[in-house]
C-alpha positions as a Markdown table, in Angstrom:
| # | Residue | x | y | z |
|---|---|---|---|---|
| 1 | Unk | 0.0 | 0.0 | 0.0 |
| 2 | Unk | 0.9 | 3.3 | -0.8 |
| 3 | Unk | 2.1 | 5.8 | 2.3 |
| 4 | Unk | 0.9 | 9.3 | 1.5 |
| 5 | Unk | 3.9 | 11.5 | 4.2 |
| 6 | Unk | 5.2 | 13.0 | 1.0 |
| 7 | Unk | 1.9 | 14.9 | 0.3 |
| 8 | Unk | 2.3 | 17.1 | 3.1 |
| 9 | Unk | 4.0 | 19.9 | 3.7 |
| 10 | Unk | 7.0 | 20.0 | 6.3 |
| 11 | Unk | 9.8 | 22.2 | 7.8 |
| 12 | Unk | 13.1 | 20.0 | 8.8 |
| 13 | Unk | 14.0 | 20.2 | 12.8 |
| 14 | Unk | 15.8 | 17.1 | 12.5 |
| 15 | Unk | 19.6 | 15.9 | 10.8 |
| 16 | Unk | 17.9 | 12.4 | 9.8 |
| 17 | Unk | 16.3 | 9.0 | 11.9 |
| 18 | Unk | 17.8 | 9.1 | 15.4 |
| 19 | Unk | 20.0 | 6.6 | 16.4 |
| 20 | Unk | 18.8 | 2.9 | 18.8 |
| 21 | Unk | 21.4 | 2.3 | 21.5 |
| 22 | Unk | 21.5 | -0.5 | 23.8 |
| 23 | Unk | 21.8 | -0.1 | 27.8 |
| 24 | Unk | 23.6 | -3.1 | 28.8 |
| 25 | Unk | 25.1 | -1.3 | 31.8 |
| 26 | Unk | 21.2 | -1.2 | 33.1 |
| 27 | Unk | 20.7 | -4.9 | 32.2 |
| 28 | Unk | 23.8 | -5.9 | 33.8 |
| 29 | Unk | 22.5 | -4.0 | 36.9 |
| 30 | Unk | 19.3 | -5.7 | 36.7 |
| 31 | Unk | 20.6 | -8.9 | 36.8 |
| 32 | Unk | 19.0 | -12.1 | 35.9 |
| 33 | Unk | 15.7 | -11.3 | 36.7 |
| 34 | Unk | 15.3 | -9.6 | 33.5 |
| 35 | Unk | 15.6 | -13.3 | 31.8 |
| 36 | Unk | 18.0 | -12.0 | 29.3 |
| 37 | Unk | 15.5 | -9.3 | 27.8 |
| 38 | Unk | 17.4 | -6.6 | 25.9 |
| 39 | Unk | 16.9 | -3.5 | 26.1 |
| 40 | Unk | 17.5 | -0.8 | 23.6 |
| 41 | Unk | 16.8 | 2.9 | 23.7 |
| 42 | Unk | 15.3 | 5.6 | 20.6 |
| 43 | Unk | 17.2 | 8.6 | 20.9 |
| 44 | Unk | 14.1 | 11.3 | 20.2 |
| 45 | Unk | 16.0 | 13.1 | 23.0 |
| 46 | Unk | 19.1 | 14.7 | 20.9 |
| 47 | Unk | 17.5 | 16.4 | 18.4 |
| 48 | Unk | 19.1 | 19.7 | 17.8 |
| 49 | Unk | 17.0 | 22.0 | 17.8 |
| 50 | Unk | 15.3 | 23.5 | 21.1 |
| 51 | Unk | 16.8 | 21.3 | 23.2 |
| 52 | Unk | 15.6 | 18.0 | 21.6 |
| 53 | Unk | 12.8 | 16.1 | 22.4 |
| 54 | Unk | 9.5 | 14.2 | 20.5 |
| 55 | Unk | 7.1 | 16.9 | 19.6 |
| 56 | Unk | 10.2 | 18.2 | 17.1 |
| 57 | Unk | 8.7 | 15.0 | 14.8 |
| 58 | Unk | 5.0 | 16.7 | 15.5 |
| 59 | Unk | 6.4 | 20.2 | 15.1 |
| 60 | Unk | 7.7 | 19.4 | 11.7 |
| 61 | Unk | 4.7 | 18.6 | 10.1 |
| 62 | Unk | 2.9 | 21.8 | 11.8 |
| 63 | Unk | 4.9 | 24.1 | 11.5 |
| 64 | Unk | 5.5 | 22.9 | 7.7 |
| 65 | Unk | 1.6 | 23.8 | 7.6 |
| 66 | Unk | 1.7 | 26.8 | 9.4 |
| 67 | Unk | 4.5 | 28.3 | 6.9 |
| 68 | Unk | 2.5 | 26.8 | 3.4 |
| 69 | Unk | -0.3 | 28.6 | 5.0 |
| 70 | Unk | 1.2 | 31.8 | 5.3 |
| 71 | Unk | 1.2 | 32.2 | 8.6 |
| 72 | Unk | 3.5 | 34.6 | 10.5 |
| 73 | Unk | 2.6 | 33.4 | 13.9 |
| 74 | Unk | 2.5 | 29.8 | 15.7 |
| 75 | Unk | 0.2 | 30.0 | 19.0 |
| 76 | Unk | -0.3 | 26.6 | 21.2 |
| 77 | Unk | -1.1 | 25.4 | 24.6 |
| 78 | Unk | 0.7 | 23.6 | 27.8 |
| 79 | Unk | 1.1 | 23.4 | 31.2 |
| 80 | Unk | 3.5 | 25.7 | 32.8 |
| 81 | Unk | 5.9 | 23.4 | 31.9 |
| 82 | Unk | 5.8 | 22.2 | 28.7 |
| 83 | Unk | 8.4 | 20.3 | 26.6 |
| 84 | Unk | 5.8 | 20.7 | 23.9 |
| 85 | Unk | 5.8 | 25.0 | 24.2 |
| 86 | Unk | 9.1 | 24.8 | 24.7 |
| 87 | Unk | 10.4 | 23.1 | 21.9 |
| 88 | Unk | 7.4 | 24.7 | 19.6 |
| 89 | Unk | 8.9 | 28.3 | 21.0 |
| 90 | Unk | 12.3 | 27.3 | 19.5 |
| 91 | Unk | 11.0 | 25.4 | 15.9 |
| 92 | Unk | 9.3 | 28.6 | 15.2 |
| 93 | Unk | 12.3 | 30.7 | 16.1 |
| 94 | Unk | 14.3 | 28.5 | 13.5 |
| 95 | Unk | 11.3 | 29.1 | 10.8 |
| 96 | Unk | 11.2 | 32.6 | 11.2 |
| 97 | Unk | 7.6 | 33.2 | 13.2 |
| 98 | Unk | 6.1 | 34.7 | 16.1 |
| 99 | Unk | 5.1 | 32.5 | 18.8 |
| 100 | Unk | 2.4 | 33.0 | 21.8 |
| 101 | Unk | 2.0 | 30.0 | 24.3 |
| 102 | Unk | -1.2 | 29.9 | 26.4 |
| 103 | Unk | 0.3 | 27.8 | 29.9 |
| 104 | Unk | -2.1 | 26.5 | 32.1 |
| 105 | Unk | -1.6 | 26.4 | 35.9 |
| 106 | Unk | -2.6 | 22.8 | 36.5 |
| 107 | Unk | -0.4 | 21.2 | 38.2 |
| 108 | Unk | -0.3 | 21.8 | 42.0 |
| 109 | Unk | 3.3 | 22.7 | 42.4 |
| 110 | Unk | 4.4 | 26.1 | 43.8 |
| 111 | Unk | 7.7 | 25.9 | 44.5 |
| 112 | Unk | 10.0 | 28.3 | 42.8 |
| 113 | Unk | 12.2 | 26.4 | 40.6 |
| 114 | Unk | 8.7 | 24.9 | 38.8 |
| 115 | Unk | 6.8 | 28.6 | 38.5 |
| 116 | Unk | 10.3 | 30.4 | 37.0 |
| 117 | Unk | 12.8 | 27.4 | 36.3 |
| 118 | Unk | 13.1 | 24.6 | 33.5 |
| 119 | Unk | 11.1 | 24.8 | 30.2 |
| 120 | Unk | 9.5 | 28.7 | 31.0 |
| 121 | Unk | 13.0 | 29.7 | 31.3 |
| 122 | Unk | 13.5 | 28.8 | 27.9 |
| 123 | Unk | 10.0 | 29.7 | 26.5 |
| 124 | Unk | 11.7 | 33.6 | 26.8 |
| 125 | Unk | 15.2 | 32.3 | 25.7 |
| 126 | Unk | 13.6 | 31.6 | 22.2 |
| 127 | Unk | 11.2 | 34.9 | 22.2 |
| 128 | Unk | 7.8 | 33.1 | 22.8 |
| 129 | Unk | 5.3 | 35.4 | 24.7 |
| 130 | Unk | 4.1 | 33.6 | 27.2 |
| 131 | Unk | 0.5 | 34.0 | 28.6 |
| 132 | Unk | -0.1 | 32.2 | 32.1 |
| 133 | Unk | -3.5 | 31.1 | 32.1 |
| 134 | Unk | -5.3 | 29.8 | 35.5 |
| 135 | Unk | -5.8 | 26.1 | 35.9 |
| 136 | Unk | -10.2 | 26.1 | 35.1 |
| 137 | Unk | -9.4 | 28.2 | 31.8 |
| 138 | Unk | -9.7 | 26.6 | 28.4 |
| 139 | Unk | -6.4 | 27.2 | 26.8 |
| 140 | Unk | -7.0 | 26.1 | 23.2 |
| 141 | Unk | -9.7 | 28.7 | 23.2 |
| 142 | Unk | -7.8 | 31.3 | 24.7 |
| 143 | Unk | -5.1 | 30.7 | 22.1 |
| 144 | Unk | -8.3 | 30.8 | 19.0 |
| 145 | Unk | -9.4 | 33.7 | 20.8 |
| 146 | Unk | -6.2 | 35.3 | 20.3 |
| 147 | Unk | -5.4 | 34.1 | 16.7 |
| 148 | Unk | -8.8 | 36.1 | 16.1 |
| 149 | Unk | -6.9 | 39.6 | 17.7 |
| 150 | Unk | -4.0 | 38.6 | 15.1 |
| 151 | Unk | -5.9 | 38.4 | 12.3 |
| 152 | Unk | -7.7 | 41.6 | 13.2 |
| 153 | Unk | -4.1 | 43.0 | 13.0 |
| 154 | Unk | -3.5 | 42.0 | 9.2 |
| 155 | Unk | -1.5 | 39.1 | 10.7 |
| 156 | Unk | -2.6 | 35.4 | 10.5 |
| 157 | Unk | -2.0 | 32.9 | 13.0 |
| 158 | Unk | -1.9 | 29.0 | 13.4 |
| 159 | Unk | -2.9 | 27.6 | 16.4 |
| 160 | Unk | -2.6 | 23.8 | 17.4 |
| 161 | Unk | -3.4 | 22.5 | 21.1 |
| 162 | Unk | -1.7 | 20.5 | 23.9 |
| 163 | Unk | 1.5 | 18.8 | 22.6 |
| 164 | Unk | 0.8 | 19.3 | 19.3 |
| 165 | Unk | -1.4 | 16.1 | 19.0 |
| 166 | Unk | -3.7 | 16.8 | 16.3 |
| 167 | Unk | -3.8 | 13.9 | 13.5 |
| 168 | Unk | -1.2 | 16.0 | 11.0 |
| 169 | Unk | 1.0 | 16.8 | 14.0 |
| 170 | Unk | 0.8 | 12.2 | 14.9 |
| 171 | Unk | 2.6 | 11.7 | 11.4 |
| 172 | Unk | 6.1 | 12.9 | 12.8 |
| 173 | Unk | 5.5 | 9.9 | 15.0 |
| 174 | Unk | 4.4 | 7.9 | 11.7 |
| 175 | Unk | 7.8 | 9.1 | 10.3 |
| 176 | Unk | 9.2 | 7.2 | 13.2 |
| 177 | Unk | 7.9 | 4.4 | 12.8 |
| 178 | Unk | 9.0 | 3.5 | 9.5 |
| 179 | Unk | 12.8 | 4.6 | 10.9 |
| 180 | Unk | 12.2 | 2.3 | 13.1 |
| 181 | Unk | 11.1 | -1.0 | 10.8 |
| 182 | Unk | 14.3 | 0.5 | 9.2 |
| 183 | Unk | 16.6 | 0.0 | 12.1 |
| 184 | Unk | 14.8 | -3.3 | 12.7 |
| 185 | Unk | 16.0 | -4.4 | 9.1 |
| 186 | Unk | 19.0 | -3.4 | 8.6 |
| 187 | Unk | 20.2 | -4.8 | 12.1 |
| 188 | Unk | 18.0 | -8.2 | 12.0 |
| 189 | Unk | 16.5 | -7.9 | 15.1 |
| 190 | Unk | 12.4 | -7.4 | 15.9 |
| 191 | Unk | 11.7 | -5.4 | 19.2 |
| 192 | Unk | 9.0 | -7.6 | 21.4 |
| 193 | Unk | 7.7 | -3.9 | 23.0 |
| 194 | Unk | 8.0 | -0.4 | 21.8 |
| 195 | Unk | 7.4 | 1.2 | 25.3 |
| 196 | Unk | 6.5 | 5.6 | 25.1 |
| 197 | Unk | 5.1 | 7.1 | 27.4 |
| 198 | Unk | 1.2 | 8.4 | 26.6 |
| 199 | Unk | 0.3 | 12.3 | 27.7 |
| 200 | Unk | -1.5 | 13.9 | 24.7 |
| 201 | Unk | -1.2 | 10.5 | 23.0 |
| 202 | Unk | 0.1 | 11.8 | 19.4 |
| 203 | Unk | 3.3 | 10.0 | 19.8 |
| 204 | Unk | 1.5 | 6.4 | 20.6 |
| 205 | Unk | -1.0 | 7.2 | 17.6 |
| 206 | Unk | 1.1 | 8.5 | 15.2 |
| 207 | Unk | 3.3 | 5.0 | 16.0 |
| 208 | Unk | 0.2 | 2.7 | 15.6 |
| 209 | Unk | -1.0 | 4.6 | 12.2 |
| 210 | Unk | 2.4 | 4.0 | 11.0 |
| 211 | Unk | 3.0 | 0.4 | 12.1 |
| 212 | Unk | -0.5 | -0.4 | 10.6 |
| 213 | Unk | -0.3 | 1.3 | 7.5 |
| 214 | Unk | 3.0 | -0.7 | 6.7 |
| 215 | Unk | 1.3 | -3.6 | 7.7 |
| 216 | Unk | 3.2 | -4.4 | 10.4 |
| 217 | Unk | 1.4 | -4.5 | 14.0 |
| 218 | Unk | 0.7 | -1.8 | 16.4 |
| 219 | Unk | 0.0 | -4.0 | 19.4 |
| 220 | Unk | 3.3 | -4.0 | 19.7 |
| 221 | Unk | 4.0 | -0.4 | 20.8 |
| 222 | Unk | 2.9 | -0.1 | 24.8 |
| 223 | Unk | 2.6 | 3.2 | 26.1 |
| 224 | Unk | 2.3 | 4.8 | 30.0 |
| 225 | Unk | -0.2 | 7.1 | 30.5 |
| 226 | Unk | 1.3 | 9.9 | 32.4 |
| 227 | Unk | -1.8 | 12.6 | 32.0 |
| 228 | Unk | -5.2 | 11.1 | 31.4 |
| 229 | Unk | -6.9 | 8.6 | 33.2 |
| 230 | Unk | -6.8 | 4.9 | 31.8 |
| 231 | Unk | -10.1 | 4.7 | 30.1 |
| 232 | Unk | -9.5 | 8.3 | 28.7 |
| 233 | Unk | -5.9 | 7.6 | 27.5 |
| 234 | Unk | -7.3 | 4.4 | 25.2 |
| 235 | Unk | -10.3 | 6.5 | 23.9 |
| 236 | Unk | -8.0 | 9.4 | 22.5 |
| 237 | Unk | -5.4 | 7.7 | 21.2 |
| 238 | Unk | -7.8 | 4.9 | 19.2 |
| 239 | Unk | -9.4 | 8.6 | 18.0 |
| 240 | Unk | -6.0 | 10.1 | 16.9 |
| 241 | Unk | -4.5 | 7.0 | 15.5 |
| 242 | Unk | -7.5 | 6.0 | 13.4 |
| 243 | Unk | -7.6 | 9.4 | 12.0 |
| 244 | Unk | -4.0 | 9.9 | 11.5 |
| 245 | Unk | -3.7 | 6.4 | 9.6 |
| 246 | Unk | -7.1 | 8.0 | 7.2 |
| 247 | Unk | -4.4 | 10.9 | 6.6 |
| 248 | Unk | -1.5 | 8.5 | 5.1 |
| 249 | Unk | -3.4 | 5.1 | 4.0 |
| 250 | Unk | -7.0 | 5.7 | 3.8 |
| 251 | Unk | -7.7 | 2.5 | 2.7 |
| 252 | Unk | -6.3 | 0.7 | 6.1 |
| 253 | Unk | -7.9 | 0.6 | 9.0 |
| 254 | Unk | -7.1 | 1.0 | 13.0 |
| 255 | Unk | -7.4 | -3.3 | 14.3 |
| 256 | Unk | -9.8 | -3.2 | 17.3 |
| 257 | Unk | -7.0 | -3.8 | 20.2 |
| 258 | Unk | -4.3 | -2.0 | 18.8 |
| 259 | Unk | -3.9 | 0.2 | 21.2 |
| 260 | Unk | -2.3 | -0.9 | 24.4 |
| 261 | Unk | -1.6 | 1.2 | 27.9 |
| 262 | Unk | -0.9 | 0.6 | 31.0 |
| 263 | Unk | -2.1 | 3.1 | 33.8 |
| 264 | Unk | 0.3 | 2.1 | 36.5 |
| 265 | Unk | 3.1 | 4.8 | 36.6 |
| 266 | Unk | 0.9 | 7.8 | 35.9 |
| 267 | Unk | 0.6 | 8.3 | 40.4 |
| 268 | Unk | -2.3 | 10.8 | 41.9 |
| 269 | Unk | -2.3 | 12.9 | 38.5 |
| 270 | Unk | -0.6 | 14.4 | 35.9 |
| 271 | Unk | 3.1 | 15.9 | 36.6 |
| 272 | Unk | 3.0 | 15.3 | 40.1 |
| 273 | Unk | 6.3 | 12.7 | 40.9 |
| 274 | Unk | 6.2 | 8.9 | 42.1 |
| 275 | Unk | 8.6 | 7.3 | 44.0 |
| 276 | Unk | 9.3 | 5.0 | 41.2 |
| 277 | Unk | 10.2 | 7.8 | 38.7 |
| 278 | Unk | 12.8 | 9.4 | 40.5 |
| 279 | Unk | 14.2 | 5.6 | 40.6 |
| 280 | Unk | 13.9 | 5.4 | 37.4 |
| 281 | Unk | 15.6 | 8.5 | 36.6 |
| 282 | Unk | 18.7 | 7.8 | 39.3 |
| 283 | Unk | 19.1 | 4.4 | 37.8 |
| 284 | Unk | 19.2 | 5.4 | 33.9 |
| 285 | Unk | 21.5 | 8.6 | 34.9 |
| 286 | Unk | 23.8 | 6.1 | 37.3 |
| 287 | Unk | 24.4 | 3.2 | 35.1 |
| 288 | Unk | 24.0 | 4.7 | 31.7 |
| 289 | Unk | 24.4 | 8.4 | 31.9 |
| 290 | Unk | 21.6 | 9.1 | 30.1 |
| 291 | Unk | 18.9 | 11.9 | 31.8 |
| 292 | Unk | 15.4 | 11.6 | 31.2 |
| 293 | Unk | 12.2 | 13.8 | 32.7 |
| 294 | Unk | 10.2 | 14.1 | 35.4 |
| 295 | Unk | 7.1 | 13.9 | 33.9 |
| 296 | Unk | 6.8 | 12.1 | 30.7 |
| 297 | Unk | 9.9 | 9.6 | 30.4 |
| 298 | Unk | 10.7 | 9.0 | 33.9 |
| 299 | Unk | 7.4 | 7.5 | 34.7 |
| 300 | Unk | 7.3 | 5.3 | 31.5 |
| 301 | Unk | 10.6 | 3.8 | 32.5 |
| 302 | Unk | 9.9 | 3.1 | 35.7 |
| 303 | Unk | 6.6 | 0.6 | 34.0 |
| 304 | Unk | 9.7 | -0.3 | 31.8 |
| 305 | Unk | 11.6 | -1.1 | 34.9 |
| 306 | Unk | 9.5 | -3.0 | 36.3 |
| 307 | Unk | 8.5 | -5.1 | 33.4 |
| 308 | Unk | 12.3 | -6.0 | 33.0 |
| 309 | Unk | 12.5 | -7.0 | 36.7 |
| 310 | Unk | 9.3 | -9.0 | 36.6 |
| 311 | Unk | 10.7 | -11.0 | 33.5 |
| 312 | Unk | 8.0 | -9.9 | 31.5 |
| 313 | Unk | 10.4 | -9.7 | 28.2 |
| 314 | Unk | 11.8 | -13.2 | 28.8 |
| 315 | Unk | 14.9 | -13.4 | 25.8 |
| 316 | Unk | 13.2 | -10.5 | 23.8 |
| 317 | Unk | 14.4 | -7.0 | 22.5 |
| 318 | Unk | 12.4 | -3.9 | 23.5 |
| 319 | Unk | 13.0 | -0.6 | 22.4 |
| 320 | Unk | 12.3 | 2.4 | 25.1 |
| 321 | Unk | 11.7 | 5.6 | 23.0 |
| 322 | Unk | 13.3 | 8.5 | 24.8 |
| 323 | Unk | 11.3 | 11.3 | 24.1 |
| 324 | Unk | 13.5 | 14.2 | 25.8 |
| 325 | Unk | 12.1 | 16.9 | 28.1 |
| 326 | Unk | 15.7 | 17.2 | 30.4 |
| 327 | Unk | 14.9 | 21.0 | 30.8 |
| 328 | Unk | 12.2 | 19.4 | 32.9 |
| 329 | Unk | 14.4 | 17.8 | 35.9 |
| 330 | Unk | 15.4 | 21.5 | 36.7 |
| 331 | Unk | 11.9 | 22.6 | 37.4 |
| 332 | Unk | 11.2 | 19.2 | 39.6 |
| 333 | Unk | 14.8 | 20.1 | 41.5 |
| 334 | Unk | 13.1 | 19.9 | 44.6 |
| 335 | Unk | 11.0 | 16.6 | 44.0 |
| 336 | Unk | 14.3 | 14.9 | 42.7 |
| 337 | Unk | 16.5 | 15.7 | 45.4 |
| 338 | Unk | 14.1 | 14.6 | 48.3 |
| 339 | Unk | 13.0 | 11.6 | 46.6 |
| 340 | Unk | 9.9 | 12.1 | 45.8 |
């Protein structure tokens, strides 16, 4: 079947596929518990631009629109601390445009280091004006609202919401997937699990619609809900996988169960930390010197953590995909250093 990524327009934030690395320090830490799984990781974290990170795959694809559009402005939502607002205040530094992040207060932290630190400290690095929004306001219409004032202004505006996770912004993660049958060919090996974590869901979707639209199988990409309740995580990422795939292979459809996650990590709600995440963080940073974030990765590796313990992958390859947001850890400072 014919793939259809080419029709649509895109701006380049990233050198080429990022590279698959094994952590056979963790393993050897882990010991034989792990039943000689092997454990690989998907570099999504040393992209170049912005501080590297997943939504650069979502951001090209949107911000390729924005620009064929004729936009001079790129508006989106996020928490106060969003890898997502971040990372979309530097692509759209690189492409030449204005851009205006609504950030929601809703995550009950008040320390200093998360209300000034980490990824806001960067949103006014790359020139984004940020507007702080309070937790019961409904960002993506503030951010319509204000594409509206633009326009009135001769200007013109694009606006995309949380994470960038429409069905256009999944096929960076559809890109991914094909890098990763790729790596998968050219290496001989087949990865058991493709583990990501799950918060606005585009980056499990826009897997699944690629998997499935080169015929391959989605089941096998397991993700971690980190934001939205179990029941709500499977809803919106069936909706945004289903319509993603319609985007590249309309004549394919989404398999009933191909979309699985797991609701252990995610803790009492979204961004606040778990006792397994910071262990998952100190063991990745102590035996492998790799960093990932508070919120997103660190939970997922902890489910991926205790999967390997638990010999769940048994003598099988699985692929952890690293989806960046280090900027993070320096906002949670005060979490990581007492543990919790």
């Amino acid at each position: 079947m014919r793939i259809r990524l080419d029709e649509f327009p895109r701006f380049r934030l990233l050198d080429g596929p990022t590279p698959v690395q094994r952590l056979v320090r963790l393993e050897q830490r882990l010991g034989p518990a792990t039943g000689g799984a092997r454990l690989w990781v998907k570099r999504d974290d040393v992209m170049g631009v912005g501080g590297g990170g997943n939504k650069l795959r979502k951001l090209e694809f949107l911000i390729g629109e924005a620009v064929a559009q004729g936009c001079d402005t790129f508006i989106t939502t996020g928490g106060l601390q969003s890898n997502h607002a971040r990372q979309s205040a530097a692509a759209a530094a690189r492409a030449g445009l204005a851009c205006e992040l609504m950030l929601s207060d809703v995550v009950p932290r008040h320390d200093q280091a998360y209300r000034t630190n980490g990824n806001l400290l960067l949103d006014d690095l790359f020139g984004a004006t940020v507007h702080r929004l309070p937790g019961d306001v409904n960002a993506l219409d503030a951010a319509r609202a204000r594409a509206d004032e633009i326009g009135r202004e001769g200007r013109k505006a694009y606006v995309v919401g949380s994470g960038g996770s429409s069905p256009l912004g999944c096929l960076g993660y559809a890109v991914c997937a094909a890098e990763i049958l790729e790596e998968e060919q050219v290496a001989g090996r087949r990865f058991e699990a493709i583990v990501v974590p799950n918060g606005s869901a585009g980056t499990h979707a826009g897997l699944a619609a690629g998997l499935s639209a080169a015929g391959d199988d989605p089941r096998r990409i397991l993700s971690f809900t980190v934001l939205a309740p179990l029941d709500k995580a499977l809803e919106e990422t069936r909706r945004l996988a289903s319509q993603a795939l319609n985007l590249i292979a309309p004549d394919c459809s989404l398999a009933e169960d191909a979309i699985r996650i797991d609701g252990s990590q995610r803790g009492d709600a979204y961004g606040l930390p778990t006792d397994a995440m910071v262990d998952a963080l100190r063991i990745m940073a102590r035996t492998e010197g790799l960093l990932l974030d508070p919120v997103y990765s660190g939970k997922a590796f902890a489910g991926v953590l205790a999967g390997m313990r638990t010999g769940a992958w048994r003598d099988r390859d699985v692929l952890f995909v690293m989806t960046g947001g280090v900027p993070g850890l320096f906002a949670y400072r005060d979490a990581i250093a007492s543990g919790g």
